[in-house]
N, C-alpha and C positions, 0 to 999 in steps of 0.2 A: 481762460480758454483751456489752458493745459489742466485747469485744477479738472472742468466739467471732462474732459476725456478721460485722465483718471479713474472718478469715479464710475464714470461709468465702465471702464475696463475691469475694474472691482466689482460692477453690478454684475458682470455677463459672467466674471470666472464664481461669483457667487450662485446663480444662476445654475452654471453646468455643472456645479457640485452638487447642487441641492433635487438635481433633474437626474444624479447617479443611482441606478435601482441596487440596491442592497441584498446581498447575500451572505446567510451568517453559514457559515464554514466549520461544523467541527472534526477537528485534526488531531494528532497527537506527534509525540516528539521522539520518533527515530529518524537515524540518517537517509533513511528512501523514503521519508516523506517531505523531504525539501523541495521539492517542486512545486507539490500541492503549496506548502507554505508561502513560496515563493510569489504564485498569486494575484495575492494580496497586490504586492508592488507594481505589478503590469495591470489591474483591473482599470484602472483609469481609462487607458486604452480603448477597450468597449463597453465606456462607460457606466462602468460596474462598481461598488464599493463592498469589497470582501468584507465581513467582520469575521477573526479569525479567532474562536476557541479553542484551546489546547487540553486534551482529555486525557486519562490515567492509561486509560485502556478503552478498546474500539468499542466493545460493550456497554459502556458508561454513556456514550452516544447515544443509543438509542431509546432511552428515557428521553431526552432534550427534544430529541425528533417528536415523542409522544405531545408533549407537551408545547407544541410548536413554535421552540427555539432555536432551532436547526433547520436551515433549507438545504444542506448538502453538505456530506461527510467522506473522509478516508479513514478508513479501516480495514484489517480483519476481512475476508470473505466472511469467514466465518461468522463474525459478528454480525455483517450485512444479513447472511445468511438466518442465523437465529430470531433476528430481529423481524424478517420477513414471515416468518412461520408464527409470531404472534400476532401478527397480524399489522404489523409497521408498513405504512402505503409508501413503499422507497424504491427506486429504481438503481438498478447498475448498468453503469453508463461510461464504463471504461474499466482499464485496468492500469493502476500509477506505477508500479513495480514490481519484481517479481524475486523469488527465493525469499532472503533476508532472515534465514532461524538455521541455525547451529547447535550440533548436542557435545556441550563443553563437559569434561571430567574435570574433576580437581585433580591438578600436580598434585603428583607423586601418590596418587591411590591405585595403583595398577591399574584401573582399567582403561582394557587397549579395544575394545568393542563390544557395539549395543547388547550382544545377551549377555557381557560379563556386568550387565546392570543387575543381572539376578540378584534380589537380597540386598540390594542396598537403594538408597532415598534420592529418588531425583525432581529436584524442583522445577516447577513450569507456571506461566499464567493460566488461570481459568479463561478458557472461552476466546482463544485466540489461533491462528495460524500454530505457534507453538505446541500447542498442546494437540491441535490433530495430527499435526508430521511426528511427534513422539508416540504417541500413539498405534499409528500407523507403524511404523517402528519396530516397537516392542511386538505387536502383531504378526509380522515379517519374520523374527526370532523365535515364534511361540512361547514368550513373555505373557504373564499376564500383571493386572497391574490396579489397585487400589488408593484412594487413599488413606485407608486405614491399612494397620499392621494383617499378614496372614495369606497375601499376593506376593507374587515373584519379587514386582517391582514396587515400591511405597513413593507414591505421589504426595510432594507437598507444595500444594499451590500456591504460590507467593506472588505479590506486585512484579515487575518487571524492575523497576529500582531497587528491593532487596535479595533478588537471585543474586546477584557477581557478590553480595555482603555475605550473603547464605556459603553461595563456595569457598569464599575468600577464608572464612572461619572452619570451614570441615562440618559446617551443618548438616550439607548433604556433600552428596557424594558427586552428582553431575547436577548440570539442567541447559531446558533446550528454552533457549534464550533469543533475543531478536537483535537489531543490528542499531546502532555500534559495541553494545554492552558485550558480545559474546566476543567480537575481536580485542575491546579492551580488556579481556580479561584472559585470552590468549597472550596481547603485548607484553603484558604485566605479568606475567609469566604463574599466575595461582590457577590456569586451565590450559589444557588442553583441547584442540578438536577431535571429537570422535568421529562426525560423520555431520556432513550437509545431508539432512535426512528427504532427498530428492527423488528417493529409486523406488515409491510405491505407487499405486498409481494416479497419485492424486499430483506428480510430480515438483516441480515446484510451485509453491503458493503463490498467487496473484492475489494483490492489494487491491483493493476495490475502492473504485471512485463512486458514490451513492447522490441521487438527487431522491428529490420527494414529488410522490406524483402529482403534489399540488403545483409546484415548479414546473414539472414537465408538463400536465395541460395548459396550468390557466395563465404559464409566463414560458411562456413555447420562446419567445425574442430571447430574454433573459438566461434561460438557460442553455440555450444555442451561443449565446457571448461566453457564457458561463465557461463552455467546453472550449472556445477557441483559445479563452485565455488558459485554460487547463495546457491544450496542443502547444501553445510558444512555450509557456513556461516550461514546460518538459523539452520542446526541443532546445532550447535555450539551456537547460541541463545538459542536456547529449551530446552536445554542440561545443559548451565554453564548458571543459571538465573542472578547469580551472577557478572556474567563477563558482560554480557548484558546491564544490569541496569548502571557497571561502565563506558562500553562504550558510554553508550546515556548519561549517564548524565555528565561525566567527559571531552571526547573529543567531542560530537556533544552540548551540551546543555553549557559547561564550570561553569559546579557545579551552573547552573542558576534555580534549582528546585532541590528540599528535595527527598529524599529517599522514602518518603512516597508518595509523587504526580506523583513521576515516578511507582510507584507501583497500585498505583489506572490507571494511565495513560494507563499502556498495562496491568492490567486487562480488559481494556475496550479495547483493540486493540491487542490480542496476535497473534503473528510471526504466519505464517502459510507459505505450501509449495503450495496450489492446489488452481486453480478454475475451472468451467465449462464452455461450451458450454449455459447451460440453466441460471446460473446466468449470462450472459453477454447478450444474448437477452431479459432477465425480466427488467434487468438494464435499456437495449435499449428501449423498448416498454415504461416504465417508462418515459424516457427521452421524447421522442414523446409523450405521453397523456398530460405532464406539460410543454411543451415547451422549456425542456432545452434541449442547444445546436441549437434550432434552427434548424436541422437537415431536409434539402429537401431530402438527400438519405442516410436515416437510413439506415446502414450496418448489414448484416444477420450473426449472431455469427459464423454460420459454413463456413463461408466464411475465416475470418483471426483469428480462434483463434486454434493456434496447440501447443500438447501438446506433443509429440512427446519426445523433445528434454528432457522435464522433467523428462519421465517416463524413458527415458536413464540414465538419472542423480541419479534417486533416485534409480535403478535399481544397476547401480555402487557402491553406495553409499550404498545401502542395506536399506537403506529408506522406512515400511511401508510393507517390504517382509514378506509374509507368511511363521510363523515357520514350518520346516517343521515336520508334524507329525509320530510319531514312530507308525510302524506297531504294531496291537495287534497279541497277541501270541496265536498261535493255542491254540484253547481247544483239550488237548487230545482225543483221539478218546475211545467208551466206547468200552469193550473187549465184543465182542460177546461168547454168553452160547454155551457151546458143545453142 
């Protein structure tokens, strides 16, 4: 009798795992995207099964989306952004964190600010947050900037893993790098901060949470789980800083940065739940004055960016709800004279 209960308790948790709808995730591996990562581990929850791929860069994503291996991604605005001008049917659907790029110098090469970049080589990734806040930047200084020799400034576009090797050696001279790489290489003492490059108007960059419009129409359920498990997970960041800090740096990072470089790190990049409409065409317009992305049909933010399913989310969730306030109490009425 206890053998048939067994199995059958192994039928049903087979059962609810096999009845999990699946969503493949692609992510990449800085410290402000621990949350997204994070996920994974709560989809059970609203009986979801993340599959979570780790990518180079937020660009490299959106082939995978083409190709329809990707139901939902973190990256890059910008990337989002590009990917939608080629015609990538993807929605933005929140916003996972905000800031997270720094323009480091290398120790000990005198430079103390962005136009004394004039004439010397600063490395950045192609096609990410980075390279439009540098951009931006240099524009702000009347800098101009190439990546060939004969510009103010000489861009050299490198992965995001061989910047801090690029300064560490005196290859280049700075680069505006992502988080935690740009505080470990402040800790470590071979850079300097010049500048959180936040003062143009595209102020700080928001990460983009991305579904695909086939998710959004034709799995409306699934992708509404999708964002609640987004909303915990993030609150659940904001909430336990302590648990956060262990999950990025114990299972995504593998104790590959100090306590202290992950805390400088998302100071400079903290979890957030929200973006706009207006930050994701300043973004756009942005891209289009400096040429990134290349973009023949810059896409209009109120085109694909719904918010919808979030305000669902954090609505559930009690997320950001107005307390409600307690009525004031009559003033007694004053007793009229005989």
């Amino acid at each position: 009798m206890r053998a048939k209960a067994l199995l059958a308790l192994l039928c049903l948790s087979s059962a609810a795992l096999s009845a999990q709808d699946l969503v493949r995730l692609g992510n990449l591996k800085f410290a402000h995207y621990g949350a997204v990562s994070y996920m994974k581990e709560l989809a059970p929850r609203y009986n979801l099964k993340i599959d979570e791929k780790v990518f180079p860069k937020g660009i490299d994503i959106n082939p995978a989306i083409v190709a329809g291996e990707i139901d939902a991604s973190a990256a890059a605005l910008d990337a989002a952004i590009a990917g939608r001008a080629q015609g990538l049917p993807i929605l933005v659907v929140a916003g996972f964190a905000k800031g997270g790029v720094r323009i480091v110098a290398a120790t000990g090469g005198g430079i103390k600010s962005v136009k004394e970049l004039k004439g010397r080589k600063v490395g950045v990734p192609r096609g990410g947050a980075q390279e439009l806040a540098l951009l931006a930047e240099l524009a702000k200084v009347g800098l101009s900037w190439s990546d060939k020799p004969g510009k103010d400034v000489q861009l050299l576009y490198l992965p995001y893993a061989d910047l801090n090797q690029a300064l560490m050696a005196k290859n280049i001279d700075a680069m505006c790098q992502s988080e935690p790489y740009s505080s470990q290489a402040i800790s470590r003492k071979y850079g300097v901060e010049l500048i959180k490059p936040y003062d143009t108007p595209m102020g700080e960059p928001i990460r983009a949470l991305v579904i695909t419009e086939k998710l959004y129409k034709e799995r409306r359920d699934v992708a509404q789980r999708f964002l609640l498990c987004f909303v915990e997970a993030t609150k659940k960041f904001l909430d336990e800083p302590k648990f956060a800090e262990k999950f990025v740096r114990e299972v995504m990072f593998k104790n590959q940065y100090t306590s202290e470089e992950y805390q400088d790190a998302i100071g400079n990049s903290p979890f957030c739940y929200d973006i706009d409409q207006q930050h994701v065409q300043i973004t756009t317009d942005l891209m289009v004055q400096y040429g990134v992305g290349k973009m023949a049909n810059p896409p209009k933010a109120a085109d694909w960016v719904r918010l919808d399913l979030l305000a669902e989310a954090k609505k559930q969730l009690k997320i950001d709800q107005p307390k409600p306030v307690a009525p004031k109490a009559a003033k007694p009425a004053k007793a009229k004279k005989g």
